[in-house]
DONU-521672 format. One record per residue: x, y, z of N, C-alpha, C in turn; residue number from 1; residue in three letters. Coordinates in steps of 0.001 Angstrom, whole numbers, plus 524288, in hexadecimal, padded with zeros to 5 digits. Each point is the difference from the previous one (the first is absolute). Example, Ala and Ser with C-alpha at 12.3 -4.5 7.8 and 13.67 -1.06 7.14 Angstrom:
<pts>
((83386 7E9C6 81E78) (7FC86 804A6 80000) (80384 804B0 80000) 1 "Ala")
((7FEA2 8041A 7FD30) (80334 804A6 8003C) (7FCFE 80442 802DA) 2 "Ser")
</pts>
This chain:
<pts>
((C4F14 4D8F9 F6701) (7FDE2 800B7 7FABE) (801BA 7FB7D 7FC7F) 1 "Unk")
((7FBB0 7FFD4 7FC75) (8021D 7F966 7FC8A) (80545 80262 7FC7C) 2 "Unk")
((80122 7FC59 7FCCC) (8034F 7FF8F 7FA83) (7FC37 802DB 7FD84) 3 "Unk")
((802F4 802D6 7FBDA) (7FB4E 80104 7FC21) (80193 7FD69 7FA90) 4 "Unk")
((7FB9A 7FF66 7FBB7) (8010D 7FD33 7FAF8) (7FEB2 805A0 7FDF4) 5 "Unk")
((80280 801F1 7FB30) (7FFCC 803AE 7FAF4) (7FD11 7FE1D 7FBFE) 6 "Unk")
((7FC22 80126 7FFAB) (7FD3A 7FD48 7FA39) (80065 8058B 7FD35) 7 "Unk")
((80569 7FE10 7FADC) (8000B 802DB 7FBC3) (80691 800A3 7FFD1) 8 "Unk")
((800D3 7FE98 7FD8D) (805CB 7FF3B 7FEE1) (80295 80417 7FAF7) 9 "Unk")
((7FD9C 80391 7FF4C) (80110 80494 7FBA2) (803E6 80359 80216) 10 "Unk")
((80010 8058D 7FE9F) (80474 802F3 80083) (7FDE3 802DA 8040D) 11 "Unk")
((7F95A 8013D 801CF) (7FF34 80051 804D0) (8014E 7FD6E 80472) 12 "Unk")
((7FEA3 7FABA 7FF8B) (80049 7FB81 8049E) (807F7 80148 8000E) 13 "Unk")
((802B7 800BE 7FFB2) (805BD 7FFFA 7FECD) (800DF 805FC 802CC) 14 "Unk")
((7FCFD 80332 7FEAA) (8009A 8066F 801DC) (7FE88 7FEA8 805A9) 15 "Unk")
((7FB58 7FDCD 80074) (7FCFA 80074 80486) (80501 7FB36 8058F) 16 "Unk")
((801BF 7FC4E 7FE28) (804B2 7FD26 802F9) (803FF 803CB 800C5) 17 "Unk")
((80028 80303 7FBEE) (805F9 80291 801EA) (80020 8039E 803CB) 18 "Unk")
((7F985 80215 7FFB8) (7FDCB 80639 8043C) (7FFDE 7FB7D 80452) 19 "Unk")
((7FF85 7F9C9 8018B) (7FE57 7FEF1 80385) (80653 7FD9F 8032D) 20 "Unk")
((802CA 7FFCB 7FD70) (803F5 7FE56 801B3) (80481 80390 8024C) 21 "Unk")
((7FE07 8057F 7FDA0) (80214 8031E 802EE) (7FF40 80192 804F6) 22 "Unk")
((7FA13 8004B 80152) (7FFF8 80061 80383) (7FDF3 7FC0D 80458) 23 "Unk")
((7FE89 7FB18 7FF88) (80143 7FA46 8016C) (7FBF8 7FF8A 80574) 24 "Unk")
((7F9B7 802BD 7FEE2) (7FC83 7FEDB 8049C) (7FD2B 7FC2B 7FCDC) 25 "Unk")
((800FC 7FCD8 7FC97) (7FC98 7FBC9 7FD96) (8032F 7FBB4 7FE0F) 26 "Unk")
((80024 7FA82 8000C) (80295 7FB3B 7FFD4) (7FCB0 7FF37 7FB65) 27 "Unk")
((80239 7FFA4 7FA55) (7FF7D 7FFB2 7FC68) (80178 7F747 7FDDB) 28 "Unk")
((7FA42 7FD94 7FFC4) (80198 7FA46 7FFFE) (80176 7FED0 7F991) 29 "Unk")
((7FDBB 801CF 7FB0E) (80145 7FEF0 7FC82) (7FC46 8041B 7FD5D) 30 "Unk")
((7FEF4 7FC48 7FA04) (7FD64 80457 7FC66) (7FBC2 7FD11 7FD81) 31 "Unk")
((7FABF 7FFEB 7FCB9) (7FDD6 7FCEB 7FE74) (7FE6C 80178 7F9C1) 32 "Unk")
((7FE17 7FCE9 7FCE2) (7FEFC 805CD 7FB4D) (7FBEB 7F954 7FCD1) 33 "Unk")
((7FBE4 80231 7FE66) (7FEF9 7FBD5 7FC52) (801AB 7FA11 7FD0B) 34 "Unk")
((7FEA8 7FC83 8006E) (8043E 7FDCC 7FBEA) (800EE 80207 7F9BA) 35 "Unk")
((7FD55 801DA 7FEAA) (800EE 80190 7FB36) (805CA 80421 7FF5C) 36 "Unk")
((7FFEF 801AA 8040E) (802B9 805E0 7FF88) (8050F 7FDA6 803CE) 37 "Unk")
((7FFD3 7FB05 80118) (8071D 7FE77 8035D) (80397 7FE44 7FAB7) 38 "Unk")
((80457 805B6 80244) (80468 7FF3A 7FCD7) (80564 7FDC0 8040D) 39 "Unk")
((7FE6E 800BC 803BD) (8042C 8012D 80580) (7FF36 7FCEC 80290) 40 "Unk")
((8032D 7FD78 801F2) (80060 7FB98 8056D) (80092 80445 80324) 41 "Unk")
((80366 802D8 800C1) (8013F 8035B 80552) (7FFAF 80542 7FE93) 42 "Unk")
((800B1 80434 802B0) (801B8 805F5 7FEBF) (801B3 80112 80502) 43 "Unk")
((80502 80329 7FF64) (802FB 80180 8055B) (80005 7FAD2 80568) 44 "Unk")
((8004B 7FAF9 7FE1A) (80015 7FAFD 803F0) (7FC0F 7FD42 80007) 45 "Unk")
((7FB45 8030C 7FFA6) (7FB42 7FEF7 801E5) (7FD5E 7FCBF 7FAF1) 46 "Unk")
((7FE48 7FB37 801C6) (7FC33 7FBCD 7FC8D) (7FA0F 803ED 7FD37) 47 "Unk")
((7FF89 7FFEF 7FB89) (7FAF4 800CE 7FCFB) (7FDC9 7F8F9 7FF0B) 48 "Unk")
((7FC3D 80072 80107) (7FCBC 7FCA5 8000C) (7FBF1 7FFFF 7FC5E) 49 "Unk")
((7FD86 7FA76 7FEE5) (7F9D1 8023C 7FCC5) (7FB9F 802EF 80356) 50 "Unk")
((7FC2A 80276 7FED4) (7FB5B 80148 80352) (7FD30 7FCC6 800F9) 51 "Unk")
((7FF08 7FD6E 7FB8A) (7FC43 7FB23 80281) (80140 7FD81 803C1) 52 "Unk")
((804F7 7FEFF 80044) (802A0 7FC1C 80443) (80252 80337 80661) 53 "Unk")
((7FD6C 8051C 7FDA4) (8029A 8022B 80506) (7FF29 800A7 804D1) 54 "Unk")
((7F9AC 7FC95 8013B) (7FE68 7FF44 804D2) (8014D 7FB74 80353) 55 "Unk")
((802F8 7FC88 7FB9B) (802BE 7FA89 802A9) (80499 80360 800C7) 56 "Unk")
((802D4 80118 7FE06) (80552 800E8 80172) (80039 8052E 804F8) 57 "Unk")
((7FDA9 8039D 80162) (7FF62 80462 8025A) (7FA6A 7FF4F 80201) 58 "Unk")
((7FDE6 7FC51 803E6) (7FAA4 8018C 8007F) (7FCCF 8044B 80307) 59 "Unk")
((7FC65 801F5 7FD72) (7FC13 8049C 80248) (80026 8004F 806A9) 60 "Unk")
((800E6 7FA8C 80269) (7FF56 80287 806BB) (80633 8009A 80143) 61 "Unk")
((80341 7FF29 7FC7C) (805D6 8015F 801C1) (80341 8050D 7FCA9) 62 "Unk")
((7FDA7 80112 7FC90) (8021C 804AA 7FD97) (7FAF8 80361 7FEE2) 63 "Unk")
((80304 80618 7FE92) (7FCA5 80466 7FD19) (801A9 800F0 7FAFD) 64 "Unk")
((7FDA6 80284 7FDFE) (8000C 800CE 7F8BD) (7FFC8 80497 7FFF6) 65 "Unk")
((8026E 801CA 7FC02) (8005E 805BD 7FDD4) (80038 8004D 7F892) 66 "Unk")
((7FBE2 8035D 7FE74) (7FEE1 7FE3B 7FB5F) (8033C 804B7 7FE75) 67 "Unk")
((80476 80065 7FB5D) (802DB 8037D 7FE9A) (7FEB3 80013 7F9EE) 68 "Unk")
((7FC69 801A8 7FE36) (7FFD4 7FEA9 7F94F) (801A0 8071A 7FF6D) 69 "Unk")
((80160 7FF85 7FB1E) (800CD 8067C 7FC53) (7FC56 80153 7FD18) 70 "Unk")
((80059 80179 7FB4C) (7FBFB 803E1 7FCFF) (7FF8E 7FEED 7FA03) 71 "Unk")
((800B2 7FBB4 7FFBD) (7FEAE 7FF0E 7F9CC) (7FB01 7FE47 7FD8D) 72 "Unk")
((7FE9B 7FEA1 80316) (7FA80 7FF3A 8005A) (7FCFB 80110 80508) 73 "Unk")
((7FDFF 80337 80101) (7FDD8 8018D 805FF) (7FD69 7FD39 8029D) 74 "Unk")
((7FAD6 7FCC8 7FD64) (7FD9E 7FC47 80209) (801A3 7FB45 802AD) 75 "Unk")
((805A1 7FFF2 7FC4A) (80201 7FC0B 80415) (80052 7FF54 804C6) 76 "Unk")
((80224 804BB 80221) (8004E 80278 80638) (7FAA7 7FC23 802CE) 77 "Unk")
((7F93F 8016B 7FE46) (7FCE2 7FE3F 80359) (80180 7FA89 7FFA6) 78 "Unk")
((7FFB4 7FD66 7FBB6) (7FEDB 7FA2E 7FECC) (804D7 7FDC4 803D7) 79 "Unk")
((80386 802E3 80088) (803C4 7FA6A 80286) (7FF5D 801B6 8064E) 80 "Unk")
((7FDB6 805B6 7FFDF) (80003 7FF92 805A1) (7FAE0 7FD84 801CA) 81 "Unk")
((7FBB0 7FF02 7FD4E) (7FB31 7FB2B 8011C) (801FF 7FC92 800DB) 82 "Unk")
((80426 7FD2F 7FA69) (80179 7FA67 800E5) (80325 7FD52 804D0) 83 "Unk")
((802C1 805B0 80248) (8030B 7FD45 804F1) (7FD22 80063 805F5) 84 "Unk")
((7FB09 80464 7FEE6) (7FD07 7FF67 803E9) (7FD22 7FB8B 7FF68) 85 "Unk")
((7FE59 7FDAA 7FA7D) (7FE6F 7FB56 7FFB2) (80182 7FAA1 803DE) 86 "Unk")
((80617 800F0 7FF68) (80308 7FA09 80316) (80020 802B2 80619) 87 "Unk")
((7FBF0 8039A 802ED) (8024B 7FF67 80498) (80198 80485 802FC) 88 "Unk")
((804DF 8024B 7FDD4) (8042A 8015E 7FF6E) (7FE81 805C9 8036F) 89 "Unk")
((80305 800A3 804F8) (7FF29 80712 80136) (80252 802D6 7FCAF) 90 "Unk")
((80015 805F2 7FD1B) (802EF 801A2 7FE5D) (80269 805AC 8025E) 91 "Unk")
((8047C 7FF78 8004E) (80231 803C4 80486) (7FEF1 805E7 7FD15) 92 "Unk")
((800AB 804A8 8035E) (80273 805AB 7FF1F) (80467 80154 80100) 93 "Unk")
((8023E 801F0 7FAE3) (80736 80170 80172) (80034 8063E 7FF9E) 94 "Unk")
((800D6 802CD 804C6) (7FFBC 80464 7FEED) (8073E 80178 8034F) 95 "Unk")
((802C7 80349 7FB9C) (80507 7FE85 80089) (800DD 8036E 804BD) 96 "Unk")
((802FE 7FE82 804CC) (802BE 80457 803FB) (8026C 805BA 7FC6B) 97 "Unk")
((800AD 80035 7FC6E) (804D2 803DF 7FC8E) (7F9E7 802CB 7FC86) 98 "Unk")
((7FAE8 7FF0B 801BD) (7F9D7 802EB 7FE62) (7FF3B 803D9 804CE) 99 "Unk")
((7FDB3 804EF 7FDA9) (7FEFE 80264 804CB) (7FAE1 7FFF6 7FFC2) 100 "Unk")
((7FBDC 7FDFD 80433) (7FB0F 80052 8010D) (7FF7C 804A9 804CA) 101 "Unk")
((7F8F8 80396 7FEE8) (800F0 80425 80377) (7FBDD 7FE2C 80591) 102 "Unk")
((7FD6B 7FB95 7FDE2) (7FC9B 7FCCC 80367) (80085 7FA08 7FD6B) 103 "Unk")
((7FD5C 7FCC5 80290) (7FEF8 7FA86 80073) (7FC1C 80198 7FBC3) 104 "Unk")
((80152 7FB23 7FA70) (7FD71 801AF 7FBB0) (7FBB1 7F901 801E5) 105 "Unk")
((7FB28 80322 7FF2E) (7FAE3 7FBF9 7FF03) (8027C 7FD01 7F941) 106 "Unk")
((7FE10 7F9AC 7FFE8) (80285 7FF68 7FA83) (7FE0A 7F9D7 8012C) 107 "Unk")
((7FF2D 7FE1A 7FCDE) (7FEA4 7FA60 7FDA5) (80564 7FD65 801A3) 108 "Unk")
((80002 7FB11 7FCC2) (80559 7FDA4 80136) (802C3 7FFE7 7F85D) 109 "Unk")
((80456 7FB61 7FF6B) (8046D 80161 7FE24) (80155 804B0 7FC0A) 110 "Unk")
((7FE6E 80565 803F6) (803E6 80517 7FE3E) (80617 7FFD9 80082) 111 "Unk")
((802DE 80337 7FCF2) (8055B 8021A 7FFBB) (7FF46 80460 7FF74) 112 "Unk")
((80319 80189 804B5) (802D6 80520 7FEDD) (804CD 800D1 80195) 113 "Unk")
((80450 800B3 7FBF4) (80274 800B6 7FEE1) (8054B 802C2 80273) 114 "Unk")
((803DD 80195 80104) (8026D 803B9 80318) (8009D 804A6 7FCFC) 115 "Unk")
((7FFFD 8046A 802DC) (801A6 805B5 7FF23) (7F8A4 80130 7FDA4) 116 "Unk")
((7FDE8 7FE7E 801F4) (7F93D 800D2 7FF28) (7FD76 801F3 804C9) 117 "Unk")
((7FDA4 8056E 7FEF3) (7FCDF 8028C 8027E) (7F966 7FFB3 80088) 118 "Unk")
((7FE59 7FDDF 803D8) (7F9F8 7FED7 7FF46) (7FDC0 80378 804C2) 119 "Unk")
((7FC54 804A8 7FDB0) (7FF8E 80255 802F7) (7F92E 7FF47 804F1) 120 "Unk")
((8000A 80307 80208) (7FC53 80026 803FD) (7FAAD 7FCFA 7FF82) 121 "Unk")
((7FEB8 7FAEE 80194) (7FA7D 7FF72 8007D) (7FEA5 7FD82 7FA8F) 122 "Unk")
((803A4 7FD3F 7FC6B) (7FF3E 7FEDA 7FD14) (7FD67 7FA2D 7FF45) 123 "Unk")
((7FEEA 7FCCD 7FC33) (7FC67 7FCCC 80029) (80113 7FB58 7FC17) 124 "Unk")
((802AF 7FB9A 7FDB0) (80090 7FCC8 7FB1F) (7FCAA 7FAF2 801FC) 125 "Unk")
((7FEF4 7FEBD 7FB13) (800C3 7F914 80083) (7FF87 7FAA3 7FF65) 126 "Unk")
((8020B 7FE29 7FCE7) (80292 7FCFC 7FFDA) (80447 7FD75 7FB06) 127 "Unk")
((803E8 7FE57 8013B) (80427 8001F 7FAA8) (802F4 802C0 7FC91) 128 "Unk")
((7FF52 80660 8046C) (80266 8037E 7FB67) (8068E 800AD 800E9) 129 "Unk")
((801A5 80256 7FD04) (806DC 800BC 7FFAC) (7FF5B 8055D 80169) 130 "Unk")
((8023C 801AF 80340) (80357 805EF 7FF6C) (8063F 800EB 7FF37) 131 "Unk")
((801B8 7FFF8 7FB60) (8063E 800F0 7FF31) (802ED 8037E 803B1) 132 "Unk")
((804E3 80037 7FFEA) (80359 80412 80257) (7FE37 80511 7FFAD) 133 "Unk")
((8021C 80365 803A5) (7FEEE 806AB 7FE9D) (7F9B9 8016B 7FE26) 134 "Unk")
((7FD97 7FC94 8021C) (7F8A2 80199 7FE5B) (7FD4C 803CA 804A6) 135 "Unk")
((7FE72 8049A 7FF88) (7FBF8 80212 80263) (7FC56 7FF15 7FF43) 136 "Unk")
((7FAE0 7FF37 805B2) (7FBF9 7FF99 7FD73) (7FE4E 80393 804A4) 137 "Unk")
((7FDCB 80427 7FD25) (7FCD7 802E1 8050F) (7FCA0 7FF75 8054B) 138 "Unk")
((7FE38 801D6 801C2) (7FE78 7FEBE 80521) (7F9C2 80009 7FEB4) 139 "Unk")
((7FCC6 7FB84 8026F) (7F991 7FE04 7FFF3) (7FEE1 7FE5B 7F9D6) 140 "Unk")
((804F7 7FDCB 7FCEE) (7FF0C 7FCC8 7FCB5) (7FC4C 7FC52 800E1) 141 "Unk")
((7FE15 7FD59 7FBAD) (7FBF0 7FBDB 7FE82) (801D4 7FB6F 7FC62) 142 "Unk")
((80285 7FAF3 7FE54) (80219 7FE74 7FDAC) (7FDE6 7FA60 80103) 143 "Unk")
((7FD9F 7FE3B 7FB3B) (7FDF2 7F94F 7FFB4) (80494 7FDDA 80110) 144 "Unk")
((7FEEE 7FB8B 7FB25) (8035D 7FA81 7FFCE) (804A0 7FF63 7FAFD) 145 "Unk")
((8039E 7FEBC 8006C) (80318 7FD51 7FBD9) (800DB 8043D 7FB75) 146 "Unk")
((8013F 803DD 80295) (80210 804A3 7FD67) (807C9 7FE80 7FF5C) 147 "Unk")
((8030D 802F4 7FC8B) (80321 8037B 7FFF0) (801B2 8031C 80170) 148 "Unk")
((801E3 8040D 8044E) (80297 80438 7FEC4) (80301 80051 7FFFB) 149 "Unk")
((805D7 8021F 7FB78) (80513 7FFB6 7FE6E) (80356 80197 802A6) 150 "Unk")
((8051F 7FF79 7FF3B) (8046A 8042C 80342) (7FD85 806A1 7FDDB) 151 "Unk")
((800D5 803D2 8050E) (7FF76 804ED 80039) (7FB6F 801B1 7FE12) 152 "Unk")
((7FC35 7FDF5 800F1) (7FAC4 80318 7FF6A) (7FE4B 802F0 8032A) 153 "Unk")
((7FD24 80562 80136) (7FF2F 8025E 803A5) (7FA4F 80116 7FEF5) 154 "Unk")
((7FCC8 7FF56 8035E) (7F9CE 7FD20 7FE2E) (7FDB2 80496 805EB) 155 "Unk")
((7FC61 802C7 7FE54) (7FD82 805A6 8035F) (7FD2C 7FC8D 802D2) 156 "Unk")
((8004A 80232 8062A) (7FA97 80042 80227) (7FB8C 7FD96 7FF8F) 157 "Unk")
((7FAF7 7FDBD 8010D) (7FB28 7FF63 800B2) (800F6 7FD45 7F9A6) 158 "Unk")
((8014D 7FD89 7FE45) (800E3 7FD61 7FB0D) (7FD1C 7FB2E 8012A) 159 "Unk")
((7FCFA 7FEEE 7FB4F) (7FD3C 7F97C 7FFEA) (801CA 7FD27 7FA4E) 160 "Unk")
((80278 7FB68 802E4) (801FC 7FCCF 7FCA5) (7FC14 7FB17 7FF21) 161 "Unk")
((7FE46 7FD9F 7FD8B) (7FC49 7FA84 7FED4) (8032C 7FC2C 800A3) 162 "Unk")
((7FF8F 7FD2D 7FAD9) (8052E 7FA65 7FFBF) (800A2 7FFA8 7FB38) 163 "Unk")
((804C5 7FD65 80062) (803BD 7FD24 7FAF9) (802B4 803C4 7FEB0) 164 "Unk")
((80061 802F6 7FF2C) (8024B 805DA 7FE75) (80508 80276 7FFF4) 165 "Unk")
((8039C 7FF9B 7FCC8) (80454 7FE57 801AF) (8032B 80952 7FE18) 166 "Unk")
((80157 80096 802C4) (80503 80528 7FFF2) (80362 7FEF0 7FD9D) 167 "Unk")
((80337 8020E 7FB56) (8063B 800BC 7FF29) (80182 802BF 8037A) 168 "Unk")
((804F7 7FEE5 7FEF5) (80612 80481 8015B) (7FD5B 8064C 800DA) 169 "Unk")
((800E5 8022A 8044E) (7FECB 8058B 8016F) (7FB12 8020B 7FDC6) 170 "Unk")
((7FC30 7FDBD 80097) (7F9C4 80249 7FF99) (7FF99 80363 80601) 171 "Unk")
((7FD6F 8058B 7FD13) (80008 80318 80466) (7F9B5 8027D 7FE3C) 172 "Unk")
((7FF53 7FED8 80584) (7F7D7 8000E 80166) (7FE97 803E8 8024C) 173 "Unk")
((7FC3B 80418 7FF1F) (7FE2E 80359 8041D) (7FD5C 7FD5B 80315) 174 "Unk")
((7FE1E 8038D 804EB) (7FD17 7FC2E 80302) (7F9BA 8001E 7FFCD) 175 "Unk")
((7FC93 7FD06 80260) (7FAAF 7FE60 7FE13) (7FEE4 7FEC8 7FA73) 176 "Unk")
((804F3 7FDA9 7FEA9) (7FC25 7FE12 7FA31) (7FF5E 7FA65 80069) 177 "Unk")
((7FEB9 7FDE1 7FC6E) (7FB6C 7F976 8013A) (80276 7FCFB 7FA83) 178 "Unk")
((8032B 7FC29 80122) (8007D 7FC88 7FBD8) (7FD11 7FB2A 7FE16) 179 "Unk")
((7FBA6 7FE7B 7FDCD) (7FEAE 7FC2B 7FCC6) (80287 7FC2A 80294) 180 "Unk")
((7FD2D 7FB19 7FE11) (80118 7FB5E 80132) (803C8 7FDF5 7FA9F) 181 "Unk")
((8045E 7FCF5 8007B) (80318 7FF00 7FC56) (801F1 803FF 7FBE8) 182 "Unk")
((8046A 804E3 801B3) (800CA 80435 7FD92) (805ED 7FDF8 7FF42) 183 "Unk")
((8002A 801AF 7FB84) (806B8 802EA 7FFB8) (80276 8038A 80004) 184 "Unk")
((80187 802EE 8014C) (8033A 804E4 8013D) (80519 7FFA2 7FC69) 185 "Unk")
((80170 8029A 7FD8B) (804C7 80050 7FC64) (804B3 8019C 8044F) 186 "Unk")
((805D2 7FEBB 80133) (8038B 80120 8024F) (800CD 8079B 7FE94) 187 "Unk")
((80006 80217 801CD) (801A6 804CC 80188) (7FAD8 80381 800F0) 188 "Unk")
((7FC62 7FD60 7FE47) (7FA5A 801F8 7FFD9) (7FE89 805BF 80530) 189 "Unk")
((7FC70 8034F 7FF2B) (7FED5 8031F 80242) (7FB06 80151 80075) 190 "Unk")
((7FCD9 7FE34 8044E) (7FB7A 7FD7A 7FE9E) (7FD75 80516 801F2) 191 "Unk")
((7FD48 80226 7FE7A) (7FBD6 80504 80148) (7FACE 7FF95 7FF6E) 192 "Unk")
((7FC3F 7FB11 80102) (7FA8E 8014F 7FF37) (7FFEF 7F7DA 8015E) 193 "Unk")
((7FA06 7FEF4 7FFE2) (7FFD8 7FB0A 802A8) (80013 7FB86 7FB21) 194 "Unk")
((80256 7FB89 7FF7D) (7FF33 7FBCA 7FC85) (7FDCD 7FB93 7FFA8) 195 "Unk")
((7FC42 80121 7FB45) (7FC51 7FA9A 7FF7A) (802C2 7FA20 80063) 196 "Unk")
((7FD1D 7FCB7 8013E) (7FF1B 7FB04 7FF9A) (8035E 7FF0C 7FA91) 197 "Unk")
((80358 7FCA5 80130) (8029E 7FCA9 7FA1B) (80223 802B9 7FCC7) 198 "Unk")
((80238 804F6 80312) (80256 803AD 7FB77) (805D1 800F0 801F3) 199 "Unk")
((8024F 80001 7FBFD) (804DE 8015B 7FDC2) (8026B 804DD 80073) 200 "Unk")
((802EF 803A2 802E0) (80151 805B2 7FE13) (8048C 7FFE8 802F8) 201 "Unk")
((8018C 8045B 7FC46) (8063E 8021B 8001E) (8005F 8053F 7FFF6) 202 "Unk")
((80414 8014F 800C5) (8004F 8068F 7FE83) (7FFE0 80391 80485) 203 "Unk")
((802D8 8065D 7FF00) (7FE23 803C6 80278) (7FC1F 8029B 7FF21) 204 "Unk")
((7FB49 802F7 800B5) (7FD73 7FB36 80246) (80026 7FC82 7FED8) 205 "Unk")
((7FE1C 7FACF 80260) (7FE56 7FB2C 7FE86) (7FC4D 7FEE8 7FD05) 206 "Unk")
((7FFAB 7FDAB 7FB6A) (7F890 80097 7FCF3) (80229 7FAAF 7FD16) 207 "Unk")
((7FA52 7FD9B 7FFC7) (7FD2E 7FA62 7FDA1) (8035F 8001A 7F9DD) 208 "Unk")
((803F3 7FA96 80224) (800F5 7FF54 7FAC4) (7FCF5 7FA92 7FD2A) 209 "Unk")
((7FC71 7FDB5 803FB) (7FDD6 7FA6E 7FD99) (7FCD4 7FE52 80581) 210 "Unk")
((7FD8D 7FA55 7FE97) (7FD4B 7FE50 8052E) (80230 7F9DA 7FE31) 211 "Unk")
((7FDD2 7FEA4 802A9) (8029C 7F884 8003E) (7FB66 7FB6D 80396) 212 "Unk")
((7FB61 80403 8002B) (7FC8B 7FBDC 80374) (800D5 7F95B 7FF47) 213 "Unk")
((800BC 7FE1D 7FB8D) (800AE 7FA7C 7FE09) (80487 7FF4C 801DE) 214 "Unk")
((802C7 80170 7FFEA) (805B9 7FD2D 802EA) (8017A 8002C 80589) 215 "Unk")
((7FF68 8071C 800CA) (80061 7FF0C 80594) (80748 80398 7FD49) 216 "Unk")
((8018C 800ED 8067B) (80529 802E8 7FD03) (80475 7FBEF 7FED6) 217 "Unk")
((800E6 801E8 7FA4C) (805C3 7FB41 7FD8F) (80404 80387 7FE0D) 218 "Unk")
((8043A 7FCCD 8030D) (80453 80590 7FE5D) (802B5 7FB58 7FDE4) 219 "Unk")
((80346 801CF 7FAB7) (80465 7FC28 7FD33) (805B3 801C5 802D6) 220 "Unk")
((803EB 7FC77 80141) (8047B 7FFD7 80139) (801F5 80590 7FF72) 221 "Unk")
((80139 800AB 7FA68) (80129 80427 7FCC5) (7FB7D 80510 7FF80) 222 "Unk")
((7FE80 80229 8053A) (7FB6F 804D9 7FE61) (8007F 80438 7FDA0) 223 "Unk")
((7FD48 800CA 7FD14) (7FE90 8047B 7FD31) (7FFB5 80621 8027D) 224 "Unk")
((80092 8028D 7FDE6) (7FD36 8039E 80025) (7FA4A 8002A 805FA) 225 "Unk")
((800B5 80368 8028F) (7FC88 7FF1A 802BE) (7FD28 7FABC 80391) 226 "Unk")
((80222 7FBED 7FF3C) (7FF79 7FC37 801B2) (80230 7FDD5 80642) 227 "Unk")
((80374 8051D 8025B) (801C5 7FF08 8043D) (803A1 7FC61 80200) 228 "Unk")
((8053A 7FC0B 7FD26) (8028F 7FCBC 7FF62) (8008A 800DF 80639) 229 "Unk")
((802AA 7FCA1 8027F) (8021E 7FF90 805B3) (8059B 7FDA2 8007B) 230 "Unk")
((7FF5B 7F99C 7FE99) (80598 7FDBB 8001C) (80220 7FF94 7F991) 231 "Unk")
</pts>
């Protein structure tokens, strides 16, 4: 298996090294992140580099890429994972030994999942999504691209997820309900009925506190109320 490069040097890309170093089935070569956004020569040893430059220094037939972005802006997630399929680049699946799968999950490529994560029977993602620690996701799930789901969510059965869509902290789902494309889910949320496209909700139940079609989901550092904070 190649080296792999990290594109995204945030408090994900940093979470996601430390889940990988524990358990050490992936040779981690450095990190890459925009030039705009290099603050860091190194993190934990390892060289951050520019992106632009990162097909000279790491090239596409000698390394793999793994796109690690977070949730402050969701869209980001697709755009950088285009831009590195742009240069080439395979992008691996990290699905942690310390995950319990109940079959061989069908799935696109650079997914995470996480350790102490339950993915149940016959389920289906793909491509770019996160599954945090302690996540259930029921069995003959449905789940696009470049989603979210947080530490301890427990997500029902026959559930359809779209994309961009990011879970807080302990959202708990019955099963067969259908999430919209680019949703937010508020952290403790209790979701009882299915959610539109570009909408916002929180709560026991869960109910529409806003929509965001123009942005797409943006969470500030500091979230609000319903906003589902993570790190």
């Amino acid at each position: 298996m190649n080296k792999v490069v990290i594109y995204g040097a945030g408090p994900y890309g940093k979470i996601f090294l430390s889940e990988v170093n524990r358990y050490g089935i992936i040779d981690i070569a450095g990190f890459t992140v925009d030039m705009a956004f290099l603050k860091e020569e190194k993190i934990e040893g390892l060289p951050v580099v520019p992106f632009e430059e990162v097909d000279k220094i790491y090239p596409p037939r000698q390394y793999d890429m793994i796109v690690v972005c977070g949730y402050t802006r969701m869209r980001n997630r697709k755009e950088m994972y285009d831009k590195a399929k742009g240069k080439g680049y395979t992008l691996i699946n990290y699905i942690s030994p310390g995950a319990y799968l109940e079959n061989e999950i069908r799935m696109g490529d650079n997914n995470i999942i996480f350790s102490g994560s339950e993915i149940g029977y016959d389920g289906k993602m793909g491509s770019g999504n996160i599954v945090r620690q302690n996540v259930y996701l029921g069995h003959e799930f449905l789940m696009g691209s470049h989603n979210i789901i947080s530490v301890g969510c427990i997500i029902g059965g026959y559930s359809r997820i779209s994309d961009l869509s990011f879970f807080g902290f302990s959202v708990t789902s019955s099963g067969f309900k259908n999430f919209g494309k680019e949703c937010l889910v508020g952290m403790r949320s209790v979701v009882t009925r299915d959610v539109e496209d570009y909408a916002t909700v929180y709560g026991s139940p869960a109910k529409v506190a806003s929509y965001h079609e123009d942005t797409g989901v943006v969470i500030k550092e500091k979230a609000g109320k319903g906003e589902g904070s993570d790190e």
